[in-house]
N, C-alpha and C positions, 0 to 999 in steps of 0.2 A: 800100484802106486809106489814111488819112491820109499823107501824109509825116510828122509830127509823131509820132503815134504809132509806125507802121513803125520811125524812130528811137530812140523808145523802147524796142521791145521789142529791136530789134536790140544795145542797149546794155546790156539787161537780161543779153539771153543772153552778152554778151561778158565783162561782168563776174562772171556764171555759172562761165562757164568758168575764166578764173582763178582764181574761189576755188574749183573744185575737183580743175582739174589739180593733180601733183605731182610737186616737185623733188627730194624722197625719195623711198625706197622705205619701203614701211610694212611691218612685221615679219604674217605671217600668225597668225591668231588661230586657237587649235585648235579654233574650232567651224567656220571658214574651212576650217582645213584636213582635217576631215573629209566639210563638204559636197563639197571638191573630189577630196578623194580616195577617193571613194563615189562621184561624180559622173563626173568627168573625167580624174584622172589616173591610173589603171593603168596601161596600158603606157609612158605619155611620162614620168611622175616616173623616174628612171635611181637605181638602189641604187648603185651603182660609177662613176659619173661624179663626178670630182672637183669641177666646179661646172657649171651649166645653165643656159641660160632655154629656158621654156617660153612657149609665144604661142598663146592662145587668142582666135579671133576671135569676132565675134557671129557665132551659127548660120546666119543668113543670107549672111553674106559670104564667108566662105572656111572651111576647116580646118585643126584645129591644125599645127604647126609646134615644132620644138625645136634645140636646138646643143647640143650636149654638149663638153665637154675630158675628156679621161681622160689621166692622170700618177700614175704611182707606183700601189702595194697590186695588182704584179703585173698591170698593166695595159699594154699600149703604148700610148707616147706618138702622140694623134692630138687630133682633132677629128671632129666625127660628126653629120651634118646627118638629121635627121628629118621627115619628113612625109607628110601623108596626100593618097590618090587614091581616086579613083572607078573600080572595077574594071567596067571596062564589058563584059567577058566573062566575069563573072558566070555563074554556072548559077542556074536559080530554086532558091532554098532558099540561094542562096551568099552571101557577106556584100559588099556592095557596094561596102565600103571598102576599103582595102588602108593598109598603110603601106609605106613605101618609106624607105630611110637610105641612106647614102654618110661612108667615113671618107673624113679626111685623114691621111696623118703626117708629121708636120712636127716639129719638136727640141723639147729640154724647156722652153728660153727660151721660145720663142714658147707652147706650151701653158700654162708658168706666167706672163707677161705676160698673159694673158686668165682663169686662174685668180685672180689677184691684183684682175683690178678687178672680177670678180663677187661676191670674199669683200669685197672693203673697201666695196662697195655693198652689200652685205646687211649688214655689219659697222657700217654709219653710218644701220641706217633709223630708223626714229623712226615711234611711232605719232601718228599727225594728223586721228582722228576721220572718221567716217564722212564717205567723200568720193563720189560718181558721178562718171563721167568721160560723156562723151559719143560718143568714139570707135567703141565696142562691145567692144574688144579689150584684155583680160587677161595682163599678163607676172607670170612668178615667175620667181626665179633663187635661185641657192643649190645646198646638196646635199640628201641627206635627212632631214638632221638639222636643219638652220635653213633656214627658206625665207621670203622678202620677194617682195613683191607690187607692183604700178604700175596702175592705170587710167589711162587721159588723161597718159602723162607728159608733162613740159615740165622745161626747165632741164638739169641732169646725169642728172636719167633719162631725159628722152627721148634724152640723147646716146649714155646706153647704151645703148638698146634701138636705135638705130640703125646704132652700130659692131657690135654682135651679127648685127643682121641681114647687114649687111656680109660679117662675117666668114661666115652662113648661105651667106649665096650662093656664095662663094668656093669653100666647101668642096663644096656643088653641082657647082661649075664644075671643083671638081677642079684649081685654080690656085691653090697654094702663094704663088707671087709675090702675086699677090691679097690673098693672108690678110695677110702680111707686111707689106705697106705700109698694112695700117691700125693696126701697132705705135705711132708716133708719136699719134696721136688714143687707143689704149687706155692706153700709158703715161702721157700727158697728164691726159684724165680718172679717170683713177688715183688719180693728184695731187691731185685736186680731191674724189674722195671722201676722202681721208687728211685733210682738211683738218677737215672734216666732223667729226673724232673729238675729244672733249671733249679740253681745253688740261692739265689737271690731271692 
């Protein structure tokens, strides 16, 4: 291929990308959210988690993934990591998947500090027209009454879906200290979704 052209399409795709990445979250559309939840979400959308995200990769790469917070409506205060495996001891006829969770409990600050920046993210999204992302991988947060969606984040979404995942692994690792000192980056980008909310 040309250098010249090589350039061009490399710039094509670049300026792709940005205009389809997103710095918001987009509000899901109830025909969204029936394809997904007919599709994909049964057992990961959580009826009693206070707020979530959910991470759906392309079918090729990995499998879903979620972080739950549960506070308050007779719940204990924790955190609760989710995800899927491959049962490799399996009987024929047996389902090959598995899903596997792990709590954390950890105090009501810390569960409402990550409560607070999934509502005020889903509380500031804005619908911004049919976008693709490139990545493969699908986040929604919310509970199950309001729920915002991400393709390709960039900006304050990707920082969310980043400190989330943070926070996944932690509770993985079963290391409180861990979860905890990514308080300052959630309260931060907090901040920055508050900001977000119309002036009037």
């Amino acid at each position: 291929m040309k250098p010249k052209l090589s350039f061009f399409i490399a710039s094509l795709l670049l300026l792709a990308g940005g205009a389809t990445a997103q710095n918001r979250l987009q509000p899901m559309s109830l025909s969204e959210y029936r394809l997904w939840g007919e599709k994909s979400f049964g057992p990961w959308l959580s009826e009693n988690a206070s707020q979530q995200m959910l991470k759906f990769p392309s079918p090729m790469e990995a499998f879903p993934s979620a972080l739950y917070v549960y506070r308050g409506y007779g719940e204990s205060v924790r955190l609760q990591a989710k995800w899927c495996t491959v049962n490799k001891d399996a009987a024929p006829g047996e389902a090959r998947l598995k899903q596997d969770s792990i709590d954390i409990k950890t105090d009501d600050a810390t569960a409402l500090a990550f409560c607070e920046l999934i509502e005020h993210a889903v509380g500031t999204c804005m619908f911004v027209g049919e976008r693709m992302g490139f990545d493969g991988t699908r986040y929604f947060f919310g509970n199950r009454i309001r729920v915002a969606t991400t393709w390709s984040p960039v900006g304050n979404s990707k920082r969310l879906t980043d400190v989330l995942e943070k926070a996944m692994t932690a509770v993985r690792n079963q290391n409180e200290t861990e979860l905890k000192a990514l308080l300052p980056e959630v309260q931060s980008l907090t901040k920055e979704f508050e900001k977000l909310y119309p002036k009037d």
